[in-house]
Every structure is written in structure tokens, then in C-alpha cells.
C-alpha positions in Angstrom: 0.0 0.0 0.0 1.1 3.4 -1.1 0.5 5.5 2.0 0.3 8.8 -0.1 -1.3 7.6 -2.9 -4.3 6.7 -0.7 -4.4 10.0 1.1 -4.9 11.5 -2.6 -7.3 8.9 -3.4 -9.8 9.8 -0.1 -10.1 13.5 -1.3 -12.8 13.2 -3.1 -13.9 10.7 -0.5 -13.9 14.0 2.0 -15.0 16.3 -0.4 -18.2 14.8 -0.3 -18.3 13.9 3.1 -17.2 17.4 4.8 -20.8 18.5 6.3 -21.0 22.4 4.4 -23.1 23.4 7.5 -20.1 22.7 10.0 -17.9 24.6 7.2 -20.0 27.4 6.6 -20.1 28.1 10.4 -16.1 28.6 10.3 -16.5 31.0 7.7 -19.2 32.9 9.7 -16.4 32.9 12.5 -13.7 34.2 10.1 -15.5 36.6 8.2 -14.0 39.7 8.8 -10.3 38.6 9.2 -9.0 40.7 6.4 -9.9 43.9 8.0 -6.5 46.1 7.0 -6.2 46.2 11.1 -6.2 42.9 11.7 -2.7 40.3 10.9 -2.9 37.6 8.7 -5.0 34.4 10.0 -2.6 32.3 11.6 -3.2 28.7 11.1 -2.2 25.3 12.6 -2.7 22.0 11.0 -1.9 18.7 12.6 -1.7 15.3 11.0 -1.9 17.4 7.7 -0.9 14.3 5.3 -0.2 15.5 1.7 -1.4 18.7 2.2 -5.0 18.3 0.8 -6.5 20.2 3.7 -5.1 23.1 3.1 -5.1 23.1 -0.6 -9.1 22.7 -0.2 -8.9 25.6 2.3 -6.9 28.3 0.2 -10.0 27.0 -2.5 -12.4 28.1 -0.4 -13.8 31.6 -1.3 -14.7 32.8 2.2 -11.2 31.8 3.3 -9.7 35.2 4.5 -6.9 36.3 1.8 -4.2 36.9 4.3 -3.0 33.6 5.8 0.0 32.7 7.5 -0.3 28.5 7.3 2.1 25.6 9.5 1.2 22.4 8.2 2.5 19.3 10.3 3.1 15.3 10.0 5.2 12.9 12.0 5.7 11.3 8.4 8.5 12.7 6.4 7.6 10.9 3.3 4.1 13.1 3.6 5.9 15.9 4.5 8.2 16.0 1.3 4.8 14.8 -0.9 3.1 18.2 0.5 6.0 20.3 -0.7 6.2 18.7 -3.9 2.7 18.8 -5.1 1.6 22.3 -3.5 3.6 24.5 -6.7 1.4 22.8 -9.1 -1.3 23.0 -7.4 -1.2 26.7 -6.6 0.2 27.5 -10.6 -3.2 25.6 -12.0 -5.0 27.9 -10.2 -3.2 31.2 -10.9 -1.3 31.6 -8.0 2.3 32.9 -8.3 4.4 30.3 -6.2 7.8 31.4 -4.8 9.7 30.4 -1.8 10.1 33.1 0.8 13.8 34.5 0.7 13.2 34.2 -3.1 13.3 37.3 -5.5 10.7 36.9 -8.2 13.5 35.7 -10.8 13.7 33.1 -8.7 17.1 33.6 -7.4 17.5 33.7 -3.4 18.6 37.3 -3.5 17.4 39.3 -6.7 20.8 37.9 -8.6 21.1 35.0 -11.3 22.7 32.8 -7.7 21.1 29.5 -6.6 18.5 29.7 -3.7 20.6 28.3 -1.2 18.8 31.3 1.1 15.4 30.8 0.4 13.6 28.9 3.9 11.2 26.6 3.9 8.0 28.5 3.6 6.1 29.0 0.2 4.6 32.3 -0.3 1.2 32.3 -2.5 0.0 35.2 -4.2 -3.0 36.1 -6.2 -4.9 39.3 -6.6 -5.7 40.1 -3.0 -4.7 36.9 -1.7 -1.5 35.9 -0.3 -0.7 32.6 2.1 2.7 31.8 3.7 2.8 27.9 3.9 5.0 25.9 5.7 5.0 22.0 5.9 6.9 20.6 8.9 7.8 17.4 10.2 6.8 17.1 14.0 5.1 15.3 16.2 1.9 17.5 16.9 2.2 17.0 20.5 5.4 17.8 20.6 5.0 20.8 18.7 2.1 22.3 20.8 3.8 21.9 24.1 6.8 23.7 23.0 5.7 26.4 20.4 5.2 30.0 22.1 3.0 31.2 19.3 -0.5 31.9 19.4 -3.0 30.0 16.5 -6.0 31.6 15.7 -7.2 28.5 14.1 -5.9 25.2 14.4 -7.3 22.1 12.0 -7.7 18.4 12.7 -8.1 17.1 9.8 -9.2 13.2 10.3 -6.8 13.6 13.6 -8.2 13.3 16.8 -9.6 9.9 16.7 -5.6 8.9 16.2 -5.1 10.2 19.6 -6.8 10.5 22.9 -9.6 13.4 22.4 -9.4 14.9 25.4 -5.7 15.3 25.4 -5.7 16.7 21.9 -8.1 19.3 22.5 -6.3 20.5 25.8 -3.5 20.8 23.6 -5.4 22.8 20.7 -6.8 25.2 23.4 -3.3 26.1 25.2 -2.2 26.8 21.4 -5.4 28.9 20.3 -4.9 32.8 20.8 -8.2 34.2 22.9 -11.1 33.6 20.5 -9.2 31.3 18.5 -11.3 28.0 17.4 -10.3 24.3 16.5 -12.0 22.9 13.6 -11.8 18.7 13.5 -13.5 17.6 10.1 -13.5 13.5 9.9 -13.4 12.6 13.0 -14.4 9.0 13.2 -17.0 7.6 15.2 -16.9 4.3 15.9 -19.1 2.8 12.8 -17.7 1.2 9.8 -19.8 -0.9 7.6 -19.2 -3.3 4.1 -21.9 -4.2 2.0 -23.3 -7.4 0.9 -22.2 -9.4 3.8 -22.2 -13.1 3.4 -21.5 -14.4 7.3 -22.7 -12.0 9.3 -21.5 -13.2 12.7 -17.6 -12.9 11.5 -18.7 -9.6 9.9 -19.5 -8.0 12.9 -16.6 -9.6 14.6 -14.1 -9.0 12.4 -15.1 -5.0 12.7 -15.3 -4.9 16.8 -12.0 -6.3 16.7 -10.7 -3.4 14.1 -12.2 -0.9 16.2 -11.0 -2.7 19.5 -7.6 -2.4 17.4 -8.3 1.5 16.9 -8.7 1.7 20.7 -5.5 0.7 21.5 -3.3 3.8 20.3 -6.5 6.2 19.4 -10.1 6.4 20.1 -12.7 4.5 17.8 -15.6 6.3 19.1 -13.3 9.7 19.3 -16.3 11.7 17.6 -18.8 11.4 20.2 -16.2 11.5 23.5 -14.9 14.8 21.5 -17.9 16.4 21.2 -19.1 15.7 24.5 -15.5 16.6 26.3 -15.8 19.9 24.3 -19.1 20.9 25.4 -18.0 20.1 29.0 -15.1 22.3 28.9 -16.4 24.9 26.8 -17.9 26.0 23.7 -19.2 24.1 20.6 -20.2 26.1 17.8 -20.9 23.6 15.0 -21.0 19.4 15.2 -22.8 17.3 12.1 -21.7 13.9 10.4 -19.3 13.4 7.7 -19.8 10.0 7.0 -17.5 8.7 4.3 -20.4 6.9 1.2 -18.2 5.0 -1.5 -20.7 3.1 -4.0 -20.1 2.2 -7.3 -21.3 4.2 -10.2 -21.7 3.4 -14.2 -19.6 0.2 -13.2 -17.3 1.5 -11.6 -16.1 4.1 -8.9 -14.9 7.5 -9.4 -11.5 9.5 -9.5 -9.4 6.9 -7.3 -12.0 5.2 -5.4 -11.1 1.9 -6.0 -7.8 2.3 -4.7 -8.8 4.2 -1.4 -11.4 1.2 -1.2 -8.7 -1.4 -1.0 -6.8 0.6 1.1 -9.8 0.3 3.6 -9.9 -3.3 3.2 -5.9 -4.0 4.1 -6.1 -1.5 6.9 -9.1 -3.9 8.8 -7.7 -7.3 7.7 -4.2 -6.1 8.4 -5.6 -4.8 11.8 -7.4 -7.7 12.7 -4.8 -10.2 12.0 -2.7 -8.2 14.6 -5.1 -8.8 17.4 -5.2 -12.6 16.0 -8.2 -13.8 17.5 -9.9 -14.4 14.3 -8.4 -17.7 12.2 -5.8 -15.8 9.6 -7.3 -17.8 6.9 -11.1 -16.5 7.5 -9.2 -13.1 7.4 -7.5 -13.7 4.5 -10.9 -15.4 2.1 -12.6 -12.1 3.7 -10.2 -9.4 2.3 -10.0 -11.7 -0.5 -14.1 -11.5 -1.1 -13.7 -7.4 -0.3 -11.0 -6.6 -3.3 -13.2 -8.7 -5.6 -16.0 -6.9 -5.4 -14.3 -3.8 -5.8 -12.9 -5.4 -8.8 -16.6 -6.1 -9.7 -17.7 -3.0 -8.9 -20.2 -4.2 -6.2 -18.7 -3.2 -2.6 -20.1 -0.5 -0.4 -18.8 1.1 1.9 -19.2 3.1 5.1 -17.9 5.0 8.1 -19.6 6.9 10.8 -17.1 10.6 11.4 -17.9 13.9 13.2 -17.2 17.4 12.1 -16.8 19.6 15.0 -15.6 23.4 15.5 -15.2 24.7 18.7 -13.9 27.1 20.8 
């Protein structure tokens, strides 16, 4: 399995799952961030993968115009994937992509000289628009308990339920400048569902041991305990579901569903044969059955996740 090649297969996945209510709350919540008073919107992302969070963010036209972004992962190989696809991105769209230190001739200093002074930030300009972007390797916990800045936003993208929810939003909060908000789109919640299902006793075992499996490094229910931690310790402005829905469609499934699909499928089996207390074998025929009906175009699929922002 190609780790980033199934993060860029699950973007549509997200795209249609993101609940636009939840969404258009943080834009009610940002509007008026690009007052000439105010500084740019300063932005943490955790778990930020290959960047498509804040790729779908600068899309966005109620994102304010001046942004000042720090995208982190503990994975270096997502890391370097972020950086390499965000130019492209940003030039399809009519962006003007340079790295900060650059002059626009691309030189480090306004000379024909290599960049060897340009740092790691990419600056993004259009129109009224520009974002600073910088992708970092870290652990997010790591980073929060040591940074001295002040976030006025910090994003969860499909995060929290790696991680204990309560401890990740204390750590959000002693990060978030006063009135600053945490926004945690995808958060799952504990419901994960294939479809046809043949034996349905080793169905629903096979997926109470994936989600006992979740339990013991993250939270399988992290939506719900989230949402009810955060209205305990103070305020939640938006919460909706964001299931993920992949179906096929004219015989098939769109952009790279089928990919993210099997992807799905060796994450349970492979997380079920860890716990081994299903036979390997019955595993092994049931991820068999799974990739050929995607093959076939016949496999459903499900998951139960939260949006939340909150403050």
C-alpha cells in the first residue's frame, strides 16, 4: 500500500463527506479577518498528510486572503509529498508560487545565484490573496507543548480519533490565541460498515476487533467523547456527520475510489490479523471477497465521522 497515494485517493472521499453546514459556520467565525487592522490568519494543521487540507482551504472563497499556514506530520515521506505537489497546485489555479527569501526571478537574493537562502515557507499570491505555507515534520504534540506562538485556528483534519480526544483538545486550546477556534472535520466515530455481507457473525466480529484495534493507540468512538468533552469544557459552535459513502457508479467508482477502497480493506484485515483472534485464513478469504467486489464494482462502503468546531 502506497500511504500517499491513498491519502490523494480519499479527497474526493472527504470532499463529499465534509458536512457544508459545520464549514460554513467557520467561515461565519472568520468573516471579517481581512480587516487592514487585523494580521494575517494564523493557522495550525496537525496530521496534515499530503497537504490536501489546506489546498481545499486556500479554495475556499470565504477563506480570508491573508494567511499565515504551518502544516504538520510525524511522516517525512508526507511531509516531502506536500511540498512537492503544492507548486502545481497553486500554478493551476493562478497563483504565483515562490519560496520566501526568493526574488521573483527566482534567485535567493534578486541575482542570477542558486536559492541556497530561500527557507522553507512557500509564499502564494494572487490578486488580494497571499498565504505563507509551511509544511513541517513534527510530532503535533510535541509541537504544541513547546511552540510560544499563538494559532488563531488550528485544524484536525481526520486527527483526533488517532489520539486521545481529550488530550488533543487541551493541547489545541493552550495553542489557540483568545477567541481562537479548532475545527476537526473527519473525525471517526466508531461505525464502519461493508456491503453485501455473506456471514454475518464474522462480519460484525471482524469489525469490533478493528475498532477494539483502533482503541489501543486512538479512540474508535473519538467523535462522540470529543464532542461531549468539548461541550463540557467549553464552547461548541458547529458538530454534524461526515460519513464517508463510496458506491459504485456506471460500473465503476470515481476518481481513485477503487484504490482508497482497497486501502480500507488491508487496513481492517491487516488490523485484525494483529489482534489474532480471528483464524488468519477466514481473514485472509474475507479481504479476498472485499478486493473482488471492488474489482466487480459491487462493494459498499461506510464509516460513521464527526465534524466539529469549537472554541
Amino acid at each position: 500500500m502506497n500511504f500517499q497515494r491513498y491519502l490523494s485517493a480519499k479527497r474526493t472521499v472527504d470532499e463529499r463527506a465534509i458536512d457544508r453546514g459545520v464549514e460554513a459556520r467557520l467561515a461565519e467565525e472568520l468573516r471579517g479577518r481581512d480587516a487592514p487592522d487585523r494580521d494575517a490568519l494564523c493557522v495550525l494543521e496537525v496530521g496534515s498528510g499530503i497537504g490536501s487540507t489546506v489546498t481545499r482551504l486556500l479554495d475556499r472563497s470565504w477563506f480570508p486572503d491573508r494567511v499565515d499556514y504551518t502544516a504538520l506530520d510525524i511522516r517525512s515521506e508526507n511531509v516531502a509529498a506536500a511540498r512537492e505537489r503544492l507548486p502545481s497546485w497553486a500554478a493551476a489555479r493562478g497563483f504565483a508560487v515562490r519560496r520566501a527569501g526568493e526574488s521573483a526571478d527566482g534567485s535567493a537574493d534578486g541575482s542570477a545565484r542558486p536559492r541556497a537562502r530561500a527557507d522553507d515557507r512557500f509564499v502564494l499570491s494572487r490578486g488580494q490573496r497571499r498565504a505563507e505555507v509551511r509544511f513541517r515534520t513534527a510530532d503535533a504534540f510535541d509541537f504544541l507543548a513547546e511552540t510560544d506562538r499563538e494559532f488563531d485556528l488550528v485544524v484536525a483534519h481526520a486527527f483526533v480519533d488517532l489520539v486521545d480526544p481529550a488530550d488533543a483538545l487541551a493541547a489545541f486550546r493552550r495553542a489557540l490565541a483568545p477567541d481562537g477556534l479548532a475545527y476537526c472535520p473527519i473525525t471517526f466515530d466508531g461505525e464502519t460498515g461493508f456491503d453485501p455481507v455473506s456471514d454475518p457473525d464474522l462480519e460484525a466480529r471482524l469489525l469490533d476487533t478493528f475498532h477494539r484495534h483502533l482503541d489501543a493507540s486512538g479512540d474508535s468512538r473519538a467523535g462522540r467523547h470529543l464532542l461531549a468533552t468539548a461541550s463540557a469544557t467549553g464552547e461548541v459552535l458547529a458538530a454534524a456527520g461526515s460519513d464517508w459513502v463510496v458506491y459504485p457508479r456506471d460500473g465503476g467508482y470515481p476518481a481513485d475510489e477503487a484504490y482508497f477502497l482497497d486501502c480500507i480493506v488491508e487496513m481492517v484485515a491487516g488490523a485484525v490479523r494483529k489482534e489474532g483472534k480471528i483464524d488468519a485464513e477466514r481473514v485472509a478469504a474475507w479481504a479476498d471477497r472485499r478486493r473482488e467486489q471492488i474489482t466487480d464494482a459491487k462493494l459498499v462502503y461506510c464509516a460513521h465521522q464527526l465534524d466539529l468546531l469549537v472554541r
